[in-house]
C-alpha positions as CSV (number, residue, x, y, z in Angstrom):
1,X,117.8,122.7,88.5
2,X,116.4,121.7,85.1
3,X,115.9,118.2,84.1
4,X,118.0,116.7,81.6
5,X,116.8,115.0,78.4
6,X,119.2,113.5,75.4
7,X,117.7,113.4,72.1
8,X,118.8,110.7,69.7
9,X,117.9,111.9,66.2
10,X,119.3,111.9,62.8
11,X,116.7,113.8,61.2
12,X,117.7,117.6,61.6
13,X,114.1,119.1,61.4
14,X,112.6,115.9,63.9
15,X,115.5,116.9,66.1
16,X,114.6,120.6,66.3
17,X,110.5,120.1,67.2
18,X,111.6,118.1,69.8
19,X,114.1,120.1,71.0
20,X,111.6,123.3,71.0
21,X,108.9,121.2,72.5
22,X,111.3,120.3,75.3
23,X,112.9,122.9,76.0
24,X,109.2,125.0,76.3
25,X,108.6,122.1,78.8
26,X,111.3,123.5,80.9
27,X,113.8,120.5,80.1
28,X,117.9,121.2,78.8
29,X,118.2,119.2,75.8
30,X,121.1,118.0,74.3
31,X,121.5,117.0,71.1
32,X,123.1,113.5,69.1
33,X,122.6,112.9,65.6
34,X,123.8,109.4,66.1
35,X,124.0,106.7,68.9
36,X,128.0,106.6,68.2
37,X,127.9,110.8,69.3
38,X,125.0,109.6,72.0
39,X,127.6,107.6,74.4
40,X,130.1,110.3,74.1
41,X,127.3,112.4,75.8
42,X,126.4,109.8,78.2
43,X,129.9,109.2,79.5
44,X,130.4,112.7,80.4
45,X,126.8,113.4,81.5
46,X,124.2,110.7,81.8
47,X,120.5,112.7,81.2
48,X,117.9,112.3,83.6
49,X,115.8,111.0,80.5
50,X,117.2,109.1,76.9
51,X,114.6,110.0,74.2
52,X,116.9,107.6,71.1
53,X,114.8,106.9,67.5
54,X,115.3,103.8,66.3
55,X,116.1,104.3,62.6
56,X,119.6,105.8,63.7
57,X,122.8,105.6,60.8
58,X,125.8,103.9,61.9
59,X,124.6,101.9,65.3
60,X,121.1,101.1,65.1
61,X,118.5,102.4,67.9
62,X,117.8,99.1,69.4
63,X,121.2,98.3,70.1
64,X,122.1,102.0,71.6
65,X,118.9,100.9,74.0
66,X,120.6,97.6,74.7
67,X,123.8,99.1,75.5
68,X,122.3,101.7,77.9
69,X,120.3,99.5,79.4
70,X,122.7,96.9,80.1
71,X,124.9,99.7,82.6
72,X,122.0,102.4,83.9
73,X,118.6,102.2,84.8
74,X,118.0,105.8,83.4
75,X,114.5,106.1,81.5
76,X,114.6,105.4,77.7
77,X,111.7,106.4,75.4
78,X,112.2,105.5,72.0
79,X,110.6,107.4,68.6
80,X,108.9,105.0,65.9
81,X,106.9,106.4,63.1
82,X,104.4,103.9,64.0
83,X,102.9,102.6,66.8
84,X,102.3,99.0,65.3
85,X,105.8,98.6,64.0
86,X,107.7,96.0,64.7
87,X,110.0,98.8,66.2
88,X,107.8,99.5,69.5
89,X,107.9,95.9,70.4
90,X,111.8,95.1,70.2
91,X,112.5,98.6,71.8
92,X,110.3,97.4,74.6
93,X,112.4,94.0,75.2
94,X,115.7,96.0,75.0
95,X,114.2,97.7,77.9
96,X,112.7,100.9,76.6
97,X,110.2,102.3,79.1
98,X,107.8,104.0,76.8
99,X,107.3,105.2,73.1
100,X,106.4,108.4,71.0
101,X,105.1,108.1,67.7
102,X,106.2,110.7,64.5
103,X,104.7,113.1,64.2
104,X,105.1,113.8,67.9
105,X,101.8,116.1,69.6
106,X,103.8,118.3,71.7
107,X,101.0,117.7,74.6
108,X,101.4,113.5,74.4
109,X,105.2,114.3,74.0
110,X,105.5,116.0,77.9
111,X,103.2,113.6,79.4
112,X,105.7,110.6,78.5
113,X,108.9,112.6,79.6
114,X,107.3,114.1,82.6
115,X,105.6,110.5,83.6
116,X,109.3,109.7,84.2
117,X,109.9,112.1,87.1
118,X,105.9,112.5,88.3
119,X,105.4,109.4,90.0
120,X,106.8,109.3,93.6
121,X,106.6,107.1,97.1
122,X,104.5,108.7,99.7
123,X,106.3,107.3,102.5
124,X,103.6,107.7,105.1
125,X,101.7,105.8,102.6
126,X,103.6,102.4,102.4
127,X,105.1,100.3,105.0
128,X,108.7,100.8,105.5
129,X,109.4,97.0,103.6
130,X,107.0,95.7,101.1
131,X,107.5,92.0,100.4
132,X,106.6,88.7,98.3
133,X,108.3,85.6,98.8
134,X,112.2,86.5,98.5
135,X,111.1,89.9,97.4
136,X,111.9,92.8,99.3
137,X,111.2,96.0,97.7
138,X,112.0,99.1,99.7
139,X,110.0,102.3,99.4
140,X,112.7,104.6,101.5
141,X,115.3,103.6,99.5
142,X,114.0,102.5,96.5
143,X,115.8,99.5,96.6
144,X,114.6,95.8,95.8
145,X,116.4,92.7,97.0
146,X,115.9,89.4,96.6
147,X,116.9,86.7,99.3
148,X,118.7,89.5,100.5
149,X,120.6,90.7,97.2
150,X,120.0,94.1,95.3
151,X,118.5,93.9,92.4
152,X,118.7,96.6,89.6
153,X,115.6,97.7,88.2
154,X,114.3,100.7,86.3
155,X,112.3,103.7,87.6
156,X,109.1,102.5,86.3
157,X,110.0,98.5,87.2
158,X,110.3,99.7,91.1
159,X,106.7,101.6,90.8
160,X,105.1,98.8,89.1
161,X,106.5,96.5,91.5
162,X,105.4,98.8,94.0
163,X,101.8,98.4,92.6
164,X,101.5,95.2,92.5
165,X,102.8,93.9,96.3
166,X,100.8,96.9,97.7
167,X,97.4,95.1,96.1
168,X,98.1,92.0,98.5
169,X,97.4,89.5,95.5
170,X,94.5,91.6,93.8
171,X,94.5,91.1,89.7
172,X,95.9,94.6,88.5
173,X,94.9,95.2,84.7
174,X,96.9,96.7,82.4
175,X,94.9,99.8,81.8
176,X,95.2,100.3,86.0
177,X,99.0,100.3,86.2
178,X,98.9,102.5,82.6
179,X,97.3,104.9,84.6
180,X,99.1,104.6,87.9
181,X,102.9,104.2,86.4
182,X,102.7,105.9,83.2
183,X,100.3,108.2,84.2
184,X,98.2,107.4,80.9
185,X,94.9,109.5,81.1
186,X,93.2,106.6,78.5
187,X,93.3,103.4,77.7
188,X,97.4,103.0,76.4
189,X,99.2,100.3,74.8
190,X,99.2,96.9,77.0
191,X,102.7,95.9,75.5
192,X,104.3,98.5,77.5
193,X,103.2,96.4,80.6
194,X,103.7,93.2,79.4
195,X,107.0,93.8,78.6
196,X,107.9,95.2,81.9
197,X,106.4,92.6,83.4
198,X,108.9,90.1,80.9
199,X,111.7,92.5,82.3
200,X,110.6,92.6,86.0
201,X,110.3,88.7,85.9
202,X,113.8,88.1,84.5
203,X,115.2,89.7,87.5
204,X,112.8,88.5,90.4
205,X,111.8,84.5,89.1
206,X,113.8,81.7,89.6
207,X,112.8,80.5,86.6
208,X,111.1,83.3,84.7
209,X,109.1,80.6,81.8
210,X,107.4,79.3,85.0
211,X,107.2,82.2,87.4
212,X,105.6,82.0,91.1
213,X,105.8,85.5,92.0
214,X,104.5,87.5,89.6
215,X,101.5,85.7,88.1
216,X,99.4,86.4,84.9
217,X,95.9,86.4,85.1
218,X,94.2,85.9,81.7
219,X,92.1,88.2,80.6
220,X,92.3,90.5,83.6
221,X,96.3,90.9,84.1
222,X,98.9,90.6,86.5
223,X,98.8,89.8,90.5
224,X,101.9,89.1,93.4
225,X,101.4,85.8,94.7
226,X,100.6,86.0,98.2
């Protein structure tokens, strides 16, 4: 069965070079020209991956990511014409998990989509429960609790959560779990993790301004406290 992707794109000629670079990738696309016609789609058929740009008419971008995000843990990659804009950062906090830039190399295009499904659990691997604290993140499952409760977390938030209680405390860098989780073959952008890791510790801290789980390290990156 095909993987799903819905393209969020007002530009008519944008929406067709990614819909011919997708669907050559083996993906069914469907189409929106708007975020309004997007959660018409989504209702009836969430995709298995939400590509949205963030210059959209009528409901802006951002807040269809918001809105998505704040009901499904589906993948998001948002479009930006640039990868310094202010755009990339703000998609991030709404909980995007990765970005393409216009004009989109078909090659760099598949890599981000297919990241989203690539990267699995080998469960002979991993011990049946991995844990930190109150943490309880369970490979089998994919499910993580804390003190006991479930909490909701993305794809790429279970896998970089995954990452980081399998080191047993070792600083991770950013370019390490850019490689692992993303499946970046270079050096990528270190505000994808850093904003995870703002996402990951809203859910697991107690107090997230002065978290005890998941520490930073500066200069090197991010380590479980053990």
């Amino acid at each position: 069965m095909l993987r799903s992707v819905l393209v969020v794109e007002d530009d008519d000629a944008i929406r067709l070079v990614l819909r011919m670079n997708l669907e050559e990738g083996g993906f069914n696309v469907t189409e929106a020209g708007d975020a309004e016609s997007a959660l018409v789609y989504l209702e009836k058929q969430p995709p298995d991956v939400l590509i949205v740009d963030m210059r959209l008419p009528g409901m802006h971008g951002l807040d269809l990511v918001r809105k998505v995000r704040s009901y499904s843990q589906m993948p998001i990659i948002i479009v930006t014409a640039n990868a310094d804009s202010h755009d990339v950062v703000v998609g991030l906090e709404a909980g995007a998990d990765d970005y393409v830039t216009k004009p989109f190399v078909a090659k760099e295009l598949m890599a981000r989509v297919r990241t989203q499904f690539r990267k699995t659990v080998p469960l002979d691997a991993v011990p049946d429960v991995l844990t930190c604290g109150p943490i309880e993140l369970r490979p089998d499952t994919a499910e993580v609790l804390k003190n006991g409760e479930r909490v909701a977390v993305s794809r790429i938030e279970f896998f970089v959560l995954s990452e980081l209680i399998s080191a047993h405390g070792k600083v991770l860098s950013r370019d390490y779990l850019l490689r692992k989780v993303w499946g970046y073959g270079n050096a990528g952008d270190g505000r994808i993790v850093d904003n995870l890791i703002y996402r990951l510790r809203s859910k697991i801290e107690q107090d997230q301004a002065n978290p005890e789980l998941l520490l930073t390290v500066r200069g090197f990156g991010y380590r479980m406290a053990v």
